[in-house]
Backbone as XML, in Angstrom:
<?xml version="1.0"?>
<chain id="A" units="angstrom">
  <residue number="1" name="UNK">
    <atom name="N" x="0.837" y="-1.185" z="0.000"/>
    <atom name="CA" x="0.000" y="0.000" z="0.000"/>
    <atom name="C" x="0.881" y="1.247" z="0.000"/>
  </residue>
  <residue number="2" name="UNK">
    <atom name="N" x="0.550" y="2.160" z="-0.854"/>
    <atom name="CA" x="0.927" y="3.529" z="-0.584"/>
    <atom name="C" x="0.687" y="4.492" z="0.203"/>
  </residue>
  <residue number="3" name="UNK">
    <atom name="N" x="2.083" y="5.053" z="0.738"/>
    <atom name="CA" x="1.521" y="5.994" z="1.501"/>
    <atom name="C" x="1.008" y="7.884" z="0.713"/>
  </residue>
  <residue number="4" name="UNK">
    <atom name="N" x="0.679" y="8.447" z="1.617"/>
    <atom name="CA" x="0.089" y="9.862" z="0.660"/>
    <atom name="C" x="0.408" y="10.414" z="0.869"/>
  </residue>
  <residue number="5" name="UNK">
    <atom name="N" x="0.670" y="11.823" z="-0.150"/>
    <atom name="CA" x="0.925" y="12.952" z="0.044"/>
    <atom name="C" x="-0.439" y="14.191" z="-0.011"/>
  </residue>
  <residue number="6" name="UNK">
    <atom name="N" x="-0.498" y="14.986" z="0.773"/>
    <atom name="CA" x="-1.471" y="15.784" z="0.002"/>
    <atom name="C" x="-0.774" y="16.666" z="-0.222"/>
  </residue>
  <residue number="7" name="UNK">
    <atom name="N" x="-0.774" y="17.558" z="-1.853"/>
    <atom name="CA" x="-0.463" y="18.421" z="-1.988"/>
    <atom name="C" x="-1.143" y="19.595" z="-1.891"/>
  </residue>
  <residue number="8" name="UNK">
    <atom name="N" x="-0.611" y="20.522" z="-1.251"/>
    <atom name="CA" x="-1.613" y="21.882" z="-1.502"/>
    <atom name="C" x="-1.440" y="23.019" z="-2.881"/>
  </residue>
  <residue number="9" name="UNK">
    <atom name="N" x="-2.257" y="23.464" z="-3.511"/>
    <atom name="CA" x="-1.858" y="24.247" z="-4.803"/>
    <atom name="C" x="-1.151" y="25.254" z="-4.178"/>
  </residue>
  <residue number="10" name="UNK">
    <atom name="N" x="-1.592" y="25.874" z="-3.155"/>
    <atom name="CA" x="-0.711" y="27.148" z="-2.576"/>
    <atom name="C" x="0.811" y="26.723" z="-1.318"/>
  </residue>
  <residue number="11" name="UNK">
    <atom name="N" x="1.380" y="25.465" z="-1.902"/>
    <atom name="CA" x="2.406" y="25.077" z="-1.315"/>
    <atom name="C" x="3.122" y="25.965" z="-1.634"/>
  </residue>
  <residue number="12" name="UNK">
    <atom name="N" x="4.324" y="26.044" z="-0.541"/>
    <atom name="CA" x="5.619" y="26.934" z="-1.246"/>
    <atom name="C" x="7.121" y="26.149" z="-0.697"/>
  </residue>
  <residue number="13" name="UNK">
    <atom name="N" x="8.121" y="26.768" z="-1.994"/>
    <atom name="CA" x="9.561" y="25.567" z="-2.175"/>
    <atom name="C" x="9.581" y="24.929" z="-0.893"/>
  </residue>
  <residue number="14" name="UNK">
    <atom name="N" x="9.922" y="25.957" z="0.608"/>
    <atom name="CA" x="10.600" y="25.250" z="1.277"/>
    <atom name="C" x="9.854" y="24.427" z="1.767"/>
  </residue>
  <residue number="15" name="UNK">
    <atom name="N" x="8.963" y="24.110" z="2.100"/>
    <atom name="CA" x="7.483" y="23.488" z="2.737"/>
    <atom name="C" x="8.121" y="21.919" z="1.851"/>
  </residue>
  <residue number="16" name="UNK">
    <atom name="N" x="8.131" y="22.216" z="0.140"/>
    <atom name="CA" x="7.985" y="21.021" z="-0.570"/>
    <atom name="C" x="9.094" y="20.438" z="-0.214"/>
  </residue>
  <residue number="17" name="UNK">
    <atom name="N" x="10.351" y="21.207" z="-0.014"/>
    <atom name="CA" x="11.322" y="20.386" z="-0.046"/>
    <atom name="C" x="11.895" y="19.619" z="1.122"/>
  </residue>
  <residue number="18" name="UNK">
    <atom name="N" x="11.005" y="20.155" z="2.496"/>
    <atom name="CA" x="11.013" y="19.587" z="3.685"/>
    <atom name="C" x="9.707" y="18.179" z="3.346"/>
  </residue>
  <residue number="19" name="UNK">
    <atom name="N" x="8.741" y="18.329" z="2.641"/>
    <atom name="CA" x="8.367" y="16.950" z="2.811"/>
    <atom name="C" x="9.357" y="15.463" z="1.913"/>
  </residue>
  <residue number="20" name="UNK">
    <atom name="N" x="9.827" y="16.499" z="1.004"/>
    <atom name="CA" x="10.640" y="15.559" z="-0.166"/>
    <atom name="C" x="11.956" y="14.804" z="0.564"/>
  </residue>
  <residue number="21" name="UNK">
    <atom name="N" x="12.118" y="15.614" z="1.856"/>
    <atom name="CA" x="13.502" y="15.112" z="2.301"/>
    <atom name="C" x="12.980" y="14.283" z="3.124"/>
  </residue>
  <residue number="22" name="UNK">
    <atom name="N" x="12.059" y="14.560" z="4.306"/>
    <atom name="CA" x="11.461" y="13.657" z="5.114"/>
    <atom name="C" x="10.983" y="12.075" z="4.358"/>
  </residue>
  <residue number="23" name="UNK">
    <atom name="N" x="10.590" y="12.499" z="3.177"/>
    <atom name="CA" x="9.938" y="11.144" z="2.596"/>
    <atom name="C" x="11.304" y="10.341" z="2.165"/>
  </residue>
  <residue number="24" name="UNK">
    <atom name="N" x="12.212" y="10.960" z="2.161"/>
    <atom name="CA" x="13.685" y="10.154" z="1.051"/>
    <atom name="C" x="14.414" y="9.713" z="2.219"/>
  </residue>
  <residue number="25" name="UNK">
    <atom name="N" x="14.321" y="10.294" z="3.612"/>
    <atom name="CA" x="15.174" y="9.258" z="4.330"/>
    <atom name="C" x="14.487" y="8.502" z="4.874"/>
  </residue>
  <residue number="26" name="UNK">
    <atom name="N" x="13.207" y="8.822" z="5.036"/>
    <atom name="CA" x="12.564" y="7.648" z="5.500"/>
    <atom name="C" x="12.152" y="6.370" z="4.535"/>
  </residue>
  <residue number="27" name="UNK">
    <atom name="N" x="12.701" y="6.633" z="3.554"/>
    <atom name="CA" x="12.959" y="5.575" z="2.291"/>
    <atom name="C" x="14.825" y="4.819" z="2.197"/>
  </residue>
  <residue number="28" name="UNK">
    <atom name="N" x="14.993" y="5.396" z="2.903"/>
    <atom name="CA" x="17.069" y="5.421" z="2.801"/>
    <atom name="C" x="17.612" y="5.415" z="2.293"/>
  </residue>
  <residue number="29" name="UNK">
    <atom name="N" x="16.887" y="6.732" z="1.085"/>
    <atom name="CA" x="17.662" y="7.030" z="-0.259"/>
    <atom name="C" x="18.337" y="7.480" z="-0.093"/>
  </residue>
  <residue number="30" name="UNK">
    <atom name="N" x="19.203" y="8.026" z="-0.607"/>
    <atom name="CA" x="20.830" y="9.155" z="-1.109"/>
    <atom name="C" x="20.156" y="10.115" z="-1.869"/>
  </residue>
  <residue number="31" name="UNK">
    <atom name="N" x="20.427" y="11.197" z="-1.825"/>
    <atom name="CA" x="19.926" y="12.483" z="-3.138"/>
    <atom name="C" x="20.387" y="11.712" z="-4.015"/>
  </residue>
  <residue number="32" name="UNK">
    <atom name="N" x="21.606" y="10.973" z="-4.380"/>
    <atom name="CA" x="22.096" y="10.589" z="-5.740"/>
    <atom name="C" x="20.919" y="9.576" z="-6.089"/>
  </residue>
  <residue number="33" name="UNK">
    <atom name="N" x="21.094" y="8.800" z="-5.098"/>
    <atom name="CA" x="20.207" y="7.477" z="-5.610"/>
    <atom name="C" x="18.431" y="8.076" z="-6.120"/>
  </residue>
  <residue number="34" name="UNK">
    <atom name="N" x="18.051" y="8.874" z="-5.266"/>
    <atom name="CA" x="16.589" y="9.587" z="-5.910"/>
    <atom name="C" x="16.833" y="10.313" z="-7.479"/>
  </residue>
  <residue number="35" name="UNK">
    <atom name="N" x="18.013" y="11.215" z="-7.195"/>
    <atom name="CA" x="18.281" y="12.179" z="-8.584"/>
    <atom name="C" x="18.256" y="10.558" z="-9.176"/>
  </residue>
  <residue number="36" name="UNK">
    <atom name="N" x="18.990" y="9.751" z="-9.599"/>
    <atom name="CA" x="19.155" y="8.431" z="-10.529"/>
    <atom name="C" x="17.566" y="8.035" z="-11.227"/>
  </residue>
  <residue number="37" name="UNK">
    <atom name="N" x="16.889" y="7.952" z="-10.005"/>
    <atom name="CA" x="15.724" y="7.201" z="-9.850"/>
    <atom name="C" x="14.913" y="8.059" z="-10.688"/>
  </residue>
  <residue number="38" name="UNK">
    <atom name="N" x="14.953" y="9.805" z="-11.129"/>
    <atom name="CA" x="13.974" y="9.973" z="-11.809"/>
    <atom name="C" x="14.880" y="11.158" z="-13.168"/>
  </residue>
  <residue number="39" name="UNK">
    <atom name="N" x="15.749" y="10.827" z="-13.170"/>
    <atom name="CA" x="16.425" y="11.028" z="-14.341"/>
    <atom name="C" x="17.292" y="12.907" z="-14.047"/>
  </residue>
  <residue number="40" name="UNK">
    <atom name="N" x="17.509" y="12.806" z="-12.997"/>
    <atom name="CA" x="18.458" y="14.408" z="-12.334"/>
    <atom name="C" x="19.823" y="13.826" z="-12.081"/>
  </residue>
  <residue number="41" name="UNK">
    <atom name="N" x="19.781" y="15.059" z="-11.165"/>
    <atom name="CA" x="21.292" y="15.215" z="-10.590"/>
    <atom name="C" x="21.107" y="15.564" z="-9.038"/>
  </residue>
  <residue number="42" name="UNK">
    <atom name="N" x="21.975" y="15.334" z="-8.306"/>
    <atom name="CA" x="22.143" y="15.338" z="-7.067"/>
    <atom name="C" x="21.767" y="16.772" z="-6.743"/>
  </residue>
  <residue number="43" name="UNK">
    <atom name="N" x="22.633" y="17.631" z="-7.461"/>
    <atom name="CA" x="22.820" y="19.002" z="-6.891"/>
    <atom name="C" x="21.155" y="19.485" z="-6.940"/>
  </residue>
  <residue number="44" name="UNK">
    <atom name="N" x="20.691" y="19.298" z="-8.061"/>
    <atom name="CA" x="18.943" y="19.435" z="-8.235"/>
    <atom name="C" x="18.143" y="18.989" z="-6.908"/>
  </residue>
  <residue number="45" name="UNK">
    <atom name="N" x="17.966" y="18.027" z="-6.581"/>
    <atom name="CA" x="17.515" y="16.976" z="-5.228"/>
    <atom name="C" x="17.247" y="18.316" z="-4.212"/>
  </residue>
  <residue number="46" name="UNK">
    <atom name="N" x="19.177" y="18.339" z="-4.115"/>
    <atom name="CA" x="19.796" y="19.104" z="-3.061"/>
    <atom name="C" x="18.946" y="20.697" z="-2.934"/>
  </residue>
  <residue number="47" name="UNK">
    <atom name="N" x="19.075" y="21.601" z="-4.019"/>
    <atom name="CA" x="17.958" y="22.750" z="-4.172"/>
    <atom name="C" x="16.718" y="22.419" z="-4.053"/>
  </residue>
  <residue number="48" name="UNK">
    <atom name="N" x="16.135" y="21.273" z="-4.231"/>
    <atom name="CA" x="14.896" y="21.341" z="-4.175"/>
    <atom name="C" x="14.398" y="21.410" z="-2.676"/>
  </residue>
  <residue number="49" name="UNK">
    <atom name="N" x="15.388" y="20.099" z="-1.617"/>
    <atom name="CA" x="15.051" y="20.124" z="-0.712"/>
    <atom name="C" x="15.664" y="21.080" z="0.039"/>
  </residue>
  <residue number="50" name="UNK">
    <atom name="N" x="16.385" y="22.136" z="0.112"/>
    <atom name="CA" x="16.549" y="23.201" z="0.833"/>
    <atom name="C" x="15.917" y="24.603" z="0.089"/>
  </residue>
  <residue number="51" name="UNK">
    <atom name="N" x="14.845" y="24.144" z="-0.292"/>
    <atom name="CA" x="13.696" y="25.004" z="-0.958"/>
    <atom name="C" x="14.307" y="26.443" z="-1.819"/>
  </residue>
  <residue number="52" name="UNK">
    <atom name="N" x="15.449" y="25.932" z="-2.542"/>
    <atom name="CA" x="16.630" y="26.873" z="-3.561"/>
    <atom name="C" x="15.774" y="27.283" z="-4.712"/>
  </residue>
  <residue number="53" name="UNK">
    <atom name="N" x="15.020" y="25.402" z="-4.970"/>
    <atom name="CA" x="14.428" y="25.633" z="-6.286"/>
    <atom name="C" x="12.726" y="24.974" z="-6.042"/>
  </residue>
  <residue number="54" name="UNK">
    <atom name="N" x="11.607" y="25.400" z="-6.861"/>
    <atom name="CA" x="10.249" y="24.746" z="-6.396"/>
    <atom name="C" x="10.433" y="23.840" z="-7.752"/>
  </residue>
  <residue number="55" name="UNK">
    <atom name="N" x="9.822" y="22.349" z="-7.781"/>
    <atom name="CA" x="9.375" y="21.613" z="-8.444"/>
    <atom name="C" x="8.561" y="21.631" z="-9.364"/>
  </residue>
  <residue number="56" name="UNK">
    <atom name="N" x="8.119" y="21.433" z="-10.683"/>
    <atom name="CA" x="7.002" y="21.623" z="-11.392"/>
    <atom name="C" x="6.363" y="20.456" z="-10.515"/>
  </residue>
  <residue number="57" name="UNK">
    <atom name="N" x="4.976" y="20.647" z="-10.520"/>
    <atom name="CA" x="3.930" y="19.525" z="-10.251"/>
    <atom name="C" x="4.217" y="17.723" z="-10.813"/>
  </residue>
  <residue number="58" name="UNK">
    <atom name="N" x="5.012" y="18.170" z="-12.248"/>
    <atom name="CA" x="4.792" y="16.739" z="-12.792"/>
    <atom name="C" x="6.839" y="16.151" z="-11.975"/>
  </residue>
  <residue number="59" name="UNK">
    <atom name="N" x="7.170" y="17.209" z="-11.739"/>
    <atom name="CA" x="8.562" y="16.218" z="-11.051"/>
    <atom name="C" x="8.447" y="16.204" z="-9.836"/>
  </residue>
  <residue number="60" name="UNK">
    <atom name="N" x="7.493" y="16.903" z="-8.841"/>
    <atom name="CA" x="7.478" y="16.364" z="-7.589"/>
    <atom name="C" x="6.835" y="15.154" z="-7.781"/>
  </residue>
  <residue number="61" name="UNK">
    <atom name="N" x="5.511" y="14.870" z="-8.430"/>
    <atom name="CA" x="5.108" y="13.577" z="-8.908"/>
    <atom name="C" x="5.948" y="12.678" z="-9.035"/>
  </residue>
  <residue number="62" name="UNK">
    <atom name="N" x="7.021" y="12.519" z="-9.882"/>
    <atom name="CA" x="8.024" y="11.651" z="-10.054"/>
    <atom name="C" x="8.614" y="11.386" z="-9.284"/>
  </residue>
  <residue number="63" name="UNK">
    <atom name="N" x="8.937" y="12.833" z="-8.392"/>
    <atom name="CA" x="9.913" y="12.487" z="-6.950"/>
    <atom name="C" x="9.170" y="11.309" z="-5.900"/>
  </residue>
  <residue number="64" name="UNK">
    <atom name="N" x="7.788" y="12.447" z="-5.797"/>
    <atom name="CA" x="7.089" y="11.326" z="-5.204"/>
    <atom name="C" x="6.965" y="9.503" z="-5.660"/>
  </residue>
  <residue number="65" name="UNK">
    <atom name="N" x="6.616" y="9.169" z="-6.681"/>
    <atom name="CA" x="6.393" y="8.108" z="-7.268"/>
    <atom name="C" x="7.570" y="7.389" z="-6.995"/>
  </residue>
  <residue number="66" name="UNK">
    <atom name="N" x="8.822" y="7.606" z="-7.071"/>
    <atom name="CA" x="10.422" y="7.250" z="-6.986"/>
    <atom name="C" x="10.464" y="7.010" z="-5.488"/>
  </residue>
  <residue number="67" name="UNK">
    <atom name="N" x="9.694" y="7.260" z="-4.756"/>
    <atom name="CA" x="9.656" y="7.452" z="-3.276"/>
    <atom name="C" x="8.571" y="6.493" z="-2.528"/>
  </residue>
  <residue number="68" name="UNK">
    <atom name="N" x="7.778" y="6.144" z="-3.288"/>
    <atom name="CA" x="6.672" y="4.871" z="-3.159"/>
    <atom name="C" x="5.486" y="5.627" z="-2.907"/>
  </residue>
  <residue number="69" name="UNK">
    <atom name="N" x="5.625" y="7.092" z="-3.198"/>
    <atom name="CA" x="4.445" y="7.703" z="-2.284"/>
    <atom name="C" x="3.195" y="8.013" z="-3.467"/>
  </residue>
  <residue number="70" name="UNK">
    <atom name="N" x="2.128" y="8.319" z="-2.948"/>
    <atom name="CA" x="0.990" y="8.979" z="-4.354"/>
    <atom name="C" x="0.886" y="10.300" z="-4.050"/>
  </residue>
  <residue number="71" name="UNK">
    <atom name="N" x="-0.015" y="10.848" z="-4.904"/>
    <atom name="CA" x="0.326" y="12.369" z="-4.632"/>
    <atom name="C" x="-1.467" y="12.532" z="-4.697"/>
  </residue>
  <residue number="72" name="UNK">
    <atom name="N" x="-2.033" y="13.668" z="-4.461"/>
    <atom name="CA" x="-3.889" y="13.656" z="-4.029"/>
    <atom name="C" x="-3.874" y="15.660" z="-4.045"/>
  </residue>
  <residue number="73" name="UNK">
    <atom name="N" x="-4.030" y="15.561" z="-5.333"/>
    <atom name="CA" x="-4.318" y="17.476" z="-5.240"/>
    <atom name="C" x="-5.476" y="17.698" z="-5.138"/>
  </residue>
  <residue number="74" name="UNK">
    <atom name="N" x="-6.034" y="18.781" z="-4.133"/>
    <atom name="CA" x="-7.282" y="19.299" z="-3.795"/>
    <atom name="C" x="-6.951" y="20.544" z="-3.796"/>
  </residue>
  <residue number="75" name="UNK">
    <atom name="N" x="-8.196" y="21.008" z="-4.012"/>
    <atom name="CA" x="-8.549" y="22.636" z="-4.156"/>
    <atom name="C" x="-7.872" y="23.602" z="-2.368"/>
  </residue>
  <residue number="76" name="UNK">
    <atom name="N" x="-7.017" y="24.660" z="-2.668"/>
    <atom name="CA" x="-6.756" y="25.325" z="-1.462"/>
    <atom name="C" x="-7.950" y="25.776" z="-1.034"/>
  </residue>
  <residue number="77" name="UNK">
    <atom name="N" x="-8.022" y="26.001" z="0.448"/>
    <atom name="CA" x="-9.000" y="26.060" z="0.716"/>
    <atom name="C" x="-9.164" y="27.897" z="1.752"/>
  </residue>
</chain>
């Protein structure tokens, strides 16, 4: 079974990149081994999760997916 993410539309970088890191060690990935897993680079990973850089929707997806997780967008509220 998968676990979930909810995303919020009005998320912002650092928010994303604190769940992206939480979800990758609690997986006992490496930034390298995730960057591998969805076709990046480490240093990318690395900005994302110290909220340098925000994700398009369809590569946090991937991040997520690479991570075992699903992703569930709902309307901000």
């Amino acid at each position: 079974m998968m676990k979930g993410i909810l995303l919020y539309c009005s998320m912002n970088a650092f928010f994303t990149g604190q769940i992206i890191e939480e979800a990758r060690k609690k997986a006992n990935m490496t930034q390298a081994e995730l960057a591998e897993k969805i076709g990046t680079n480490k240093s990318y990973i690395s900005r994302v999760e110290t909220g340098k850089t925000e994700p398009k929707v369809s590569t946090f997806y991937r991040i997520a997916s690479a991570l075992g997780l699903n992703v569930e967008l709902t309307p901000a509220m």
